[in-house]
N, C-alpha and C positions, 0 to 999 in steps of 0.2 A: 075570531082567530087572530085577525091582524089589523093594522090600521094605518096609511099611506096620509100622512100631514104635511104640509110646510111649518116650517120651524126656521126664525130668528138667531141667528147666530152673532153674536158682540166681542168684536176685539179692537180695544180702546173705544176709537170715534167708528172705526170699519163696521158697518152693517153687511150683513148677507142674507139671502134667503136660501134655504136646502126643502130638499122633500127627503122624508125618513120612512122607515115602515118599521113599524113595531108590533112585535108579537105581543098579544095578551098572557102568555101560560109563560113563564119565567123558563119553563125546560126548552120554549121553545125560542128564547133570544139572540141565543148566536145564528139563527136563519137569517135575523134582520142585518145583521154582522154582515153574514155572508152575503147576502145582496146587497149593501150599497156599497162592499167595500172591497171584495172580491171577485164577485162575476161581471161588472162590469169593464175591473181590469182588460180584461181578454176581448175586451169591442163584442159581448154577444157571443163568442165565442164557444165560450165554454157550455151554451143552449145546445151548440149544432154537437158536440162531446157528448154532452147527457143523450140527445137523442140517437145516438148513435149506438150509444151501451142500450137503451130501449130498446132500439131495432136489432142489438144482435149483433148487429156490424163489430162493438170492441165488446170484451168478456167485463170488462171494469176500469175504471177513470179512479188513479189516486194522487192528488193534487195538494200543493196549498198556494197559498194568497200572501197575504199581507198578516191577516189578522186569523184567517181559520185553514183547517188541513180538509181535505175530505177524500173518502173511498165510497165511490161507486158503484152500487153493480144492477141489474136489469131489476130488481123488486126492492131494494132498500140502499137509501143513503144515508151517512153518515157524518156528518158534521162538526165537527169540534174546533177547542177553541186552542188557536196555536199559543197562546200566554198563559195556560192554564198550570204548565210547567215553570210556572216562572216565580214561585216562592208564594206568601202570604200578602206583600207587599202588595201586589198587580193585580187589580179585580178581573176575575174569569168570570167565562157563561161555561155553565152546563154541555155537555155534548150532546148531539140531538138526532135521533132517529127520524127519519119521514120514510116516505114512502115514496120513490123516484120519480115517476111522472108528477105527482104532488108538487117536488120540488122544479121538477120543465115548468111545471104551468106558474108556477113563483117565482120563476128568474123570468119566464115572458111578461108576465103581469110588470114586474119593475121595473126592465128595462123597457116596456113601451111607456109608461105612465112616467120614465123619468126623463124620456126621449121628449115626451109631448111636454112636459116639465121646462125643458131648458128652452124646448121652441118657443117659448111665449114671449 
């Protein structure tokens, strides 16, 4: 389904190291989008959101980021790609259906794995 790497990043002489997570099914790449570039935005935050719409507590969560929009609600999430509207020029991802607790256990997964990431 997906696959959490370090990856080399080169600008001029500047080296960097990143951890990325990538989907293998092309409908599902703006997930990867949306985790390293969006939920970690909100410090974890937007985990305690989702679980929230889960428990009942809010009826639905509709948001965006930087790069993706998305609409929440208690059995399915939504995902898409905010440059998708932005002519032929701009390469988009697909928008992508999961299935919400699917998505809690995806944003815990990456933001612990990018936590334990940066501590090293």
């Amino acid at each position: 389904m997906y696959q959490i790497r370090e990856v080399v990043l080169y600008r001029g002489e500047d080296k960097r190291k990143r951890l990325v997570i990538e989907f293998v099914e092309p409908d599902q790449a703006i997930l990867g989008e949306f985790l390293m570039t969006d939920a970690p935005m909100f410090a974890g935050g937007i985990l305690q959101e989702i679980d929230a719409v889960i428990l009942g507590e809010r009826a639905k969560m509709i948001g965006s980021g930087n790069r993706c929009g998305w609409e929440i609600d208690a059995d399915q999430a939504v995902i898409n790609d905010l440059f998708a509207d932005m002519g032929d020029d701009v390469p988009s991802m697909p928008t992508c259906t999961i299935e919400t607790k699917k998505l809690a256990e995806l944003v815990d997964i990456w933001l612990t794995k990018r936590k334990e990431y940066e501590g090293k």
